[in-house]
C-alpha positions in Angstrom: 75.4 -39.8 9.8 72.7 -36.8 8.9 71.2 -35.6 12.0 67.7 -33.7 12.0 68.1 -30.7 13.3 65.9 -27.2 13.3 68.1 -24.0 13.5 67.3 -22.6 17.1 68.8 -22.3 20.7 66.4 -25.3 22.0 68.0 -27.2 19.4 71.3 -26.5 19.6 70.8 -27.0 23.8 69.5 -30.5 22.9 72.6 -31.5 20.3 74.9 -29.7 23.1 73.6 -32.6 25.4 73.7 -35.5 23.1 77.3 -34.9 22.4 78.2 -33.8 25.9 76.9 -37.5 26.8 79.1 -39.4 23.8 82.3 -36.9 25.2 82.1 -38.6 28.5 81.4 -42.3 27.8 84.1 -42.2 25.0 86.8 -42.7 27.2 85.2 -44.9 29.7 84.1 -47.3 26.4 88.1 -46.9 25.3 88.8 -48.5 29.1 86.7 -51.3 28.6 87.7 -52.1 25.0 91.6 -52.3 26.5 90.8 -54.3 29.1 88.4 -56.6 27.1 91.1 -56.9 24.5 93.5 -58.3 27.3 91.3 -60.6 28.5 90.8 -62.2 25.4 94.4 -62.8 25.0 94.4 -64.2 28.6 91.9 -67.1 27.5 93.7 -67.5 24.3 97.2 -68.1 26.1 95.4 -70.2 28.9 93.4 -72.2 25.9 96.3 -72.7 23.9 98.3 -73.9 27.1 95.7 -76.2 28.1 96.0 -77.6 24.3 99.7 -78.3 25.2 99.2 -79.5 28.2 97.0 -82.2 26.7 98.8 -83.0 23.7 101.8 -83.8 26.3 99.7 -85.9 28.9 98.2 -87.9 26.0 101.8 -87.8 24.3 103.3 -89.2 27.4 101.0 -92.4 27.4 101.9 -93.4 24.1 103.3 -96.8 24.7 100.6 -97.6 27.0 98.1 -97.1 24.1 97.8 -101.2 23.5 96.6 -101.7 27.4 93.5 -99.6 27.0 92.6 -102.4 24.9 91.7 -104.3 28.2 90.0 -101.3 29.7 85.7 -100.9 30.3 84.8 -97.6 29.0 81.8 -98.0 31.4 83.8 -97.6 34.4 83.9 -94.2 34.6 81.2 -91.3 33.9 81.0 -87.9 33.8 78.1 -87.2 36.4 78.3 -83.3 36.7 80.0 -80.8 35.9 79.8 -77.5 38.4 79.8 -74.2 36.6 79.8 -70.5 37.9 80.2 -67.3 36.1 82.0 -64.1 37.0 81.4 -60.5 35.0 84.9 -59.3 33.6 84.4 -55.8 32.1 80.7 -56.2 32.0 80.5 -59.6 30.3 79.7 -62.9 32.0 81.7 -65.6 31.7 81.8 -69.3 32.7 84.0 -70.6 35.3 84.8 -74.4 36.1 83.9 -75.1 39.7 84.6 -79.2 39.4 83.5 -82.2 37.7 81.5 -84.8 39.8 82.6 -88.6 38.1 80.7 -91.8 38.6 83.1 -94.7 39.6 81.5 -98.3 38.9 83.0 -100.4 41.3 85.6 -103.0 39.8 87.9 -106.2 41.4 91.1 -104.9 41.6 92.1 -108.6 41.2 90.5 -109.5 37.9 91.4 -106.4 36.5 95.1 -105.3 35.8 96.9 -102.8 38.5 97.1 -100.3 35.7 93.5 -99.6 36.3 93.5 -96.8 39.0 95.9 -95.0 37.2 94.5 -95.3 34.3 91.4 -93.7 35.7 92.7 -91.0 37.3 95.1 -90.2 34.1 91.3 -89.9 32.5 90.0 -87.7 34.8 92.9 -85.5 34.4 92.6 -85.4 30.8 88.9 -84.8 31.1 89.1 -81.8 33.8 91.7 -80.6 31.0 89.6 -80.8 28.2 86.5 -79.6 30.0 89.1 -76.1 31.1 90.3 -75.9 27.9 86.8 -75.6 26.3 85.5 -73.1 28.9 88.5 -70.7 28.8 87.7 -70.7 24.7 84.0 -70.4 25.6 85.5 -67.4 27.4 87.6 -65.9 24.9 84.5 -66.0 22.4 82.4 -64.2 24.8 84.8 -61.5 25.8 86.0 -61.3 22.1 82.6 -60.9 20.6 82.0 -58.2 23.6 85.3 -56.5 22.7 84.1 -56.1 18.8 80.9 -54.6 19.9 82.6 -51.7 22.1 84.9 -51.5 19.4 82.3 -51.2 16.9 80.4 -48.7 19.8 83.9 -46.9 19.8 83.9 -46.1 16.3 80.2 -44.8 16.2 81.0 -42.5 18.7 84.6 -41.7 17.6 84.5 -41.1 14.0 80.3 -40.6 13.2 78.3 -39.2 15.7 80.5 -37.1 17.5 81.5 -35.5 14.6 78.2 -35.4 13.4 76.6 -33.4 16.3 79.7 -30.9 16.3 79.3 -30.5 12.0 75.4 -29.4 13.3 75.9 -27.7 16.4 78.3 -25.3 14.4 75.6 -24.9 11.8 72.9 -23.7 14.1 75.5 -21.3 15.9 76.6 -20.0 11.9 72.8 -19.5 11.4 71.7 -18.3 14.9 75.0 -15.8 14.4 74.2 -14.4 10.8 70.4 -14.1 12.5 71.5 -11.8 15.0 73.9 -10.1 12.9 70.8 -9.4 10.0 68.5 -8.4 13.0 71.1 -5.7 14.1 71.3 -4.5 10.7 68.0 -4.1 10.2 67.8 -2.5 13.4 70.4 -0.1 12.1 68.7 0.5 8.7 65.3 1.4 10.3 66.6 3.6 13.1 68.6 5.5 10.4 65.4 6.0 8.5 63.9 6.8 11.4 66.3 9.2 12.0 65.9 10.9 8.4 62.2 11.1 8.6 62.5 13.6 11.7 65.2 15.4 9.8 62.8 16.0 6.8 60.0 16.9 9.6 62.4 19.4 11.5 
């Protein structure tokens, strides 16, 4: 990265600052990268859980696949579905308050006695699927927040912080060898000085 610069002390007092301010929000961006990077594995392990745990709910109702044949897919609705969100590490996520279900009201002596289990073994598997696809809602969020710090990280880390020290050293090399030829030439003219009143004496 090729800063602009102008070799002078009001310069080098601005570049100073710039790279004070990267210093001292490198580590605090390293703390949020960690703990965004746990996160994400949190809603990976809770998203791939909840994937097991529905695989085995559906898994166990297996035999009973042939009595959902009698079952009214109008019985039960998904009405609402209650969300909140909550920041983790800056980033806000979604959380699942509950699901509100609509019921239509059946005879529980037409209909077989399965039927009330078989409705609540639905809205089990619904609340699970509805989990499952916020916490991986989640893990997107917080991952795509954890490449962005990470990408912020490496700015800071391995261009601009080097970059402002690289250009702060310049104007303190330049701003040295000023000084340095001003003394010099300081020197030469007082030793001139010096002859001329020699010759005059």
């Amino acid at each position: 990265m090729a800063i602009r610069f102008q070799y002078n002390k009001t310069a080098l007092q601005s570049l100073n600052k710039q790279l004070n301010v990267r210093l001292k929000a490198l580590p605090t961006l390293k703390n949020k990268e960690a703990a965004l990077r746990l996160e994400v594995k949190k809603a990976k392990n809770k998203t791939s859980a909840l994937e097991l745990e529905l695989n085995k709910k559906i898994k166990a109702n297996t035999d009973s696949t042939g009595l959902w044949n009698e079952y009214k897919t109008d019985l039960i609705t998904i009405r609402e579905v209650h969300t909140s969100s909550k920041k983790i590490a800056g980033v806000s996520i979604p959380i699942l308050d509950k699901i509100v279900f609509e019921e239509k009201e059946y005879s529980l002596f037409e209909k077989p006695s399965w039927f009330p289990n078989g409705i609540r073994f639905l809205k089990e598997l619904t609340v699970t699927e509805t989990e499952k696809e916020i916490f991986n809602r989640k893990m997107m969020l917080l991952d795509h927040a954890r490449r962005k710090t990470t990408q912020k990280v490496n700015l800071y880390e391995k261009v601009q912080i080097p970059a402002y020290e690289d250009a702060i050293r310049k104007i303190k090399r330049f701003l040295e060898d000023e000084e340095n030829l001003s003394k010099s030439a300081q020197k030469i003219v007082k030793k001139r000085q010096q002859k001329q009143k020699e010759i005059i004496v």
